[in-house]
C-alpha positions as CSV (number, residue, x, y, z in Angstrom):
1,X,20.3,-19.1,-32.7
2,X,20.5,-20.1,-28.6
3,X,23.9,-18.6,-28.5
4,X,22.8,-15.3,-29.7
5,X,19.2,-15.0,-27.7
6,X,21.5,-15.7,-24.6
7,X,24.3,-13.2,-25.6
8,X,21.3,-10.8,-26.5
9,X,19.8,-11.4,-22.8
10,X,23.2,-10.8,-21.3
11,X,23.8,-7.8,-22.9
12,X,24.1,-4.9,-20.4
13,X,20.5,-2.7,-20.9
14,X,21.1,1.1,-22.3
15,X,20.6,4.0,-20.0
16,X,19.5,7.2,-21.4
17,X,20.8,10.4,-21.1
18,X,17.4,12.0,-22.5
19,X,15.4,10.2,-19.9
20,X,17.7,11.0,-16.9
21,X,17.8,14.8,-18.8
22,X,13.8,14.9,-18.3
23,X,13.8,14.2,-14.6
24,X,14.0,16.5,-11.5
25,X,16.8,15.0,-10.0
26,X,18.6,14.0,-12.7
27,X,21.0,10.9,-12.3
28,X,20.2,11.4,-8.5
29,X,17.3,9.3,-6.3
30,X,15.5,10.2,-3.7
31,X,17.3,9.7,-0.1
32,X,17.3,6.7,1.4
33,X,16.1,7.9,4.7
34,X,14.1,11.1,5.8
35,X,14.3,12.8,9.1
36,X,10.8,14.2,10.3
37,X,9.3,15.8,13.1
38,X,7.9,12.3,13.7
39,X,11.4,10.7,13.5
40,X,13.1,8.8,10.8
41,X,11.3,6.9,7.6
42,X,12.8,4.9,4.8
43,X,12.1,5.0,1.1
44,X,9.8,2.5,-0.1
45,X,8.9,3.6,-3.6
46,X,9.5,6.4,-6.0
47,X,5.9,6.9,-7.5
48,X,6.5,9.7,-10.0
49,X,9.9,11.6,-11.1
50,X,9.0,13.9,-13.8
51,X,11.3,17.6,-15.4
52,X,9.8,19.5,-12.4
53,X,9.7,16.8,-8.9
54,X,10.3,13.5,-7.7
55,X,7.7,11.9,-5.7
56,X,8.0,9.0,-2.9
57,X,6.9,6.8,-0.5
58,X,8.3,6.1,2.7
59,X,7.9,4.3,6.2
60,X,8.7,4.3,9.5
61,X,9.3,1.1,11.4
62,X,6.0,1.4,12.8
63,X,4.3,1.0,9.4
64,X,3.5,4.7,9.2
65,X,3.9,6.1,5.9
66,X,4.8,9.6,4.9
67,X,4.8,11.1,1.1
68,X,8.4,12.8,0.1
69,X,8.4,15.5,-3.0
70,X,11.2,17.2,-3.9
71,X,11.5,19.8,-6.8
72,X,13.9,20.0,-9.8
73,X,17.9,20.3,-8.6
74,X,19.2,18.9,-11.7
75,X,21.0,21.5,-14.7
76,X,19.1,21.4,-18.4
77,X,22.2,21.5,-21.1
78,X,24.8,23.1,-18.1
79,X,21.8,25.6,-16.9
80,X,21.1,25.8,-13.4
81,X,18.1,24.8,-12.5
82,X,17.6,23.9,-9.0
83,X,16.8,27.6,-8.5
84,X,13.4,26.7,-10.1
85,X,12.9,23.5,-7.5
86,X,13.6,25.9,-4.6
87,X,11.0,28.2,-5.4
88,X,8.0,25.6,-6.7
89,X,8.7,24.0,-3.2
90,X,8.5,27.4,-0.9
91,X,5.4,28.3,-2.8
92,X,3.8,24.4,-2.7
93,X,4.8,24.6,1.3
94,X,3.0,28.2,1.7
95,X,-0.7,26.2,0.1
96,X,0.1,23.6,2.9
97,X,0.2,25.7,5.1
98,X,-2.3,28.2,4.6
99,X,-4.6,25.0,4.9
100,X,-3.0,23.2,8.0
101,X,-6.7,23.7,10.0
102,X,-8.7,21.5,6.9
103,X,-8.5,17.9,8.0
104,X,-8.8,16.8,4.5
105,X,-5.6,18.3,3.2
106,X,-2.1,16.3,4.7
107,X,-0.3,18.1,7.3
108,X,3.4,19.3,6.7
109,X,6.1,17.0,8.4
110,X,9.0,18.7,7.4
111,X,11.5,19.9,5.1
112,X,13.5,17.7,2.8
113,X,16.9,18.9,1.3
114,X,16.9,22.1,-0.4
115,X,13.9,21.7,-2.7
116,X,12.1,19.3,-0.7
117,X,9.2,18.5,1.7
118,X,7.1,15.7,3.1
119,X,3.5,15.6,4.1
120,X,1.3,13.1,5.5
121,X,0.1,9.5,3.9
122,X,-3.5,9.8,2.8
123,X,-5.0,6.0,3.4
124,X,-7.4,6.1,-0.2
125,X,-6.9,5.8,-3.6
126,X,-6.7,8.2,-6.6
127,X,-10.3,9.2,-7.8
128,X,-11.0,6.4,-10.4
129,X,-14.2,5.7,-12.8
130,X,-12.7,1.9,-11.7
131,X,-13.8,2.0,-8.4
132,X,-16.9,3.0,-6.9
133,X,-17.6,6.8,-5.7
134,X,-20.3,7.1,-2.2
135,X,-23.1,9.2,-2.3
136,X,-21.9,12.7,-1.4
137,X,-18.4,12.4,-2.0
138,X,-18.4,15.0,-4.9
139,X,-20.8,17.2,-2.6
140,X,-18.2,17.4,0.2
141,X,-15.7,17.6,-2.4
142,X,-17.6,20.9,-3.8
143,X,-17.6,22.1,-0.3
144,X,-13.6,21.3,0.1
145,X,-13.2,23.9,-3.1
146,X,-15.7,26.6,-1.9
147,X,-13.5,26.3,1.5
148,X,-10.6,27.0,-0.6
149,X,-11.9,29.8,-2.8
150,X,-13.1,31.2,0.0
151,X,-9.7,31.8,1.6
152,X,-8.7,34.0,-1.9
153,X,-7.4,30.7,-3.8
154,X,-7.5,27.9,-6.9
155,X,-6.6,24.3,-6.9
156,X,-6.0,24.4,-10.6
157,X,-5.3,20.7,-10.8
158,X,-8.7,19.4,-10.4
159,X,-8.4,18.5,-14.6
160,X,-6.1,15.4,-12.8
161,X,-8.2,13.1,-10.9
162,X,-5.0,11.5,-9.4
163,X,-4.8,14.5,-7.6
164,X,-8.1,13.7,-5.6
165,X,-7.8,11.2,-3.4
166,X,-10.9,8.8,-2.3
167,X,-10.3,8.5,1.1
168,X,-10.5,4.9,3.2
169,X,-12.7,7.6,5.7
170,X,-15.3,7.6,2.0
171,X,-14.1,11.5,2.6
172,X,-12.3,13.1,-0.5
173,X,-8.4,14.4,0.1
174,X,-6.7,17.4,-2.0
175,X,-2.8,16.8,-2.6
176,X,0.1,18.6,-4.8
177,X,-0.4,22.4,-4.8
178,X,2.1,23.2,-7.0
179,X,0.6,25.2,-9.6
180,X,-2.5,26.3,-7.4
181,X,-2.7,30.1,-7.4
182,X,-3.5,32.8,-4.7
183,X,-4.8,36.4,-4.7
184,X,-2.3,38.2,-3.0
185,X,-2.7,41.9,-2.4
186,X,-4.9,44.2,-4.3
187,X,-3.8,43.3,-7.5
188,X,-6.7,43.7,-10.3
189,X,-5.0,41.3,-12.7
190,X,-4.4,38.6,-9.7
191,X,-8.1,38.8,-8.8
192,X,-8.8,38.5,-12.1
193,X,-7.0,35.5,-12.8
194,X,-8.0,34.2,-9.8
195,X,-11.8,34.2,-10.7
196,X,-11.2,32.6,-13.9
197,X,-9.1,29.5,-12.5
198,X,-12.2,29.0,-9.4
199,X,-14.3,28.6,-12.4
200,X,-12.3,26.1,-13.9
201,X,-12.1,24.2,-10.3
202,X,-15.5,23.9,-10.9
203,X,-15.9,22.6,-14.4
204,X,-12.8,20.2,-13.5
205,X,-15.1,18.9,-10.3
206,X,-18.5,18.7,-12.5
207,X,-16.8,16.9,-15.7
208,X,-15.3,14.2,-12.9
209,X,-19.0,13.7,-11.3
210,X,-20.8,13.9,-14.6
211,X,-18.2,10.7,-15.4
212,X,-18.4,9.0,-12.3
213,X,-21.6,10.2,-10.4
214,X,-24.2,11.1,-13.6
215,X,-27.3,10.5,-11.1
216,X,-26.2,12.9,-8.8
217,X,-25.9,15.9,-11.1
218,X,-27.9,18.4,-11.6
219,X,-29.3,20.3,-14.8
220,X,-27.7,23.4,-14.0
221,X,-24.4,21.6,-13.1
222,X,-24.3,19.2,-16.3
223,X,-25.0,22.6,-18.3
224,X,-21.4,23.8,-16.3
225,X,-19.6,20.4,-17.0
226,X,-20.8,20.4,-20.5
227,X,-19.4,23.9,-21.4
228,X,-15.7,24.7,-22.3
229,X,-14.8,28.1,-21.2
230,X,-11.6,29.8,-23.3
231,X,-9.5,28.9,-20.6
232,X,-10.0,25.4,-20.7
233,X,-9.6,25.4,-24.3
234,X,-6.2,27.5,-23.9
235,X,-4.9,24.9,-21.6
236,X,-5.2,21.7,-23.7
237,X,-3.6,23.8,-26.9
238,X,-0.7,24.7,-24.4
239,X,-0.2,21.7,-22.5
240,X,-1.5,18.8,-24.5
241,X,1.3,19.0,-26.7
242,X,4.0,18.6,-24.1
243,X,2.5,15.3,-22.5
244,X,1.8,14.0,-26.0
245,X,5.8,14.9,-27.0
246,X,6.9,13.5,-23.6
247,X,4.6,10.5,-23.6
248,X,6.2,9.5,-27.1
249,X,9.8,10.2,-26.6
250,X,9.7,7.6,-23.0
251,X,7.7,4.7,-25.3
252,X,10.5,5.2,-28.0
253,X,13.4,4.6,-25.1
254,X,11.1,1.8,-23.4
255,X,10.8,0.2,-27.0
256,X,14.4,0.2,-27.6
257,X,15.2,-1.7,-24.6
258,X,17.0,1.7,-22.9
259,X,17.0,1.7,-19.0
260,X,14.1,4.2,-17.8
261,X,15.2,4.8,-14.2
262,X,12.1,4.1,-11.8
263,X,9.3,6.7,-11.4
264,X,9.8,8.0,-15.0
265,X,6.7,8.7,-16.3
């Protein structure tokens, strides 16, 4: 019985094809090393390396840090993909930098690769019911989104509260643009749209504060949170599923002792 619990912890661990297949780089990492306009950082961690992007930590020898994302370059069944990475990055960069004058959005630092860029390191933590939220925060956050709506566009990934950051400043921090949507033009569809996703930033803001801040909402806002528009509703039927498939098919490798290479969520 020793003999085969040692021969059965010496045994080489599986990788999976289907786990490499579902991530944005494919067999590929993140570089080792990123030249900026600030000069040159070294990866420190890949945090999150889904179908669409990889996402990273680096540092620079001085201790500052800098966040690397780079969109999808790897082929699906020998079809070309990277063509979609390219274009998710161009229109995440274009968000960036139609906000580059709102301190609490990161600034740009500079393109990475083909499908690549790297903004700066937010010092704060993902919005959490764990840890505690100031007074205010949600009321400067609600004036972050009116800012944004203002200039003609929608966050859209409010529904994720990882995607708000809690700032060591007690100051809330917007990241990942890269499904947010802009009115462009005079389009009547696009302005359309566009109304009914600022609505949804909304509810997405009101449901986190009803959750984390309840004595700070109001009647007419818990009315808001409380109420699922059609949109709402559209999106879980749409894109629960996915997360529910993928979430199953990366316990089923973990549980059979395959390799899941890191940041595969």
């Amino acid at each position: 019985m020793a003999d085969e619990t040692q021969k059965h912890l010496e045994a080489p661990v599986r990788q999976s094809g289907l786990a490499y297949a579902l991530r944005a780089l494919g067999r590929d990492r993140l570089p080792d090393k990123v030249e900026l306009i600030d000069g040159e950082y070294l990866l420190s961690q890949t945090i999150k390396h889904d179908f669409f992007a990889v996402t990273g930590f680096y540092e620079r020898a001085d201790g500052r840090r800098a966040v690397v994302k780079m969109g999808r370059t790897a082929p699906l069944a020998g079809l070309p993909l990277e063509w979609i990475g390219r274009w998710l990055c161009g229109r995440e960069l274009r968000f960036y930098q139609r906000l580059a004058d709102v301190p609490n959005v990161p600034a740009v630092l500079g393109r990475v690769g083909r499908t690549g860029f790297a903004h700066e390191y937010v010092q704060g933590r993902p919005l959490s019911r764990e840890h505690p939220v100031p007074d205010g925060f949600f009321a400067q956050l609600q004036e972050l989104m009116v800012e944004l709506h203002r200039r003609k566009m929608a966050y859209v990934d409010t529904n994720k509260p990882q995607n708000i950051l809690l700032g060591d400043d007690g100051k809330p921090h917007l990241i990942d643009f890269q499904i947010s949507w802009e009115a462009r033009g005079f389009n009547p569809f696009s302005r359309w749209w566009l109304g009914r996703l600022q609505r949804a930033d909304v509810y997405h803001i009101l449901k986190h504060k009803r959750r984390m801040r309840p004595d700070e909402l109001t009647d007419v806002e818990r009315k808001i949170a409380e109420y699922k528009s059609p949109l709402i509703r559209l999106h879980r039927i749409v894109f629960k599923p996915y997360f529910v498939v993928r979430r199953w098919i990366m316990g089923r490798l973990r549980n059979s002792g395959r390799l899941l290479p890191e940041g595969s969520k």
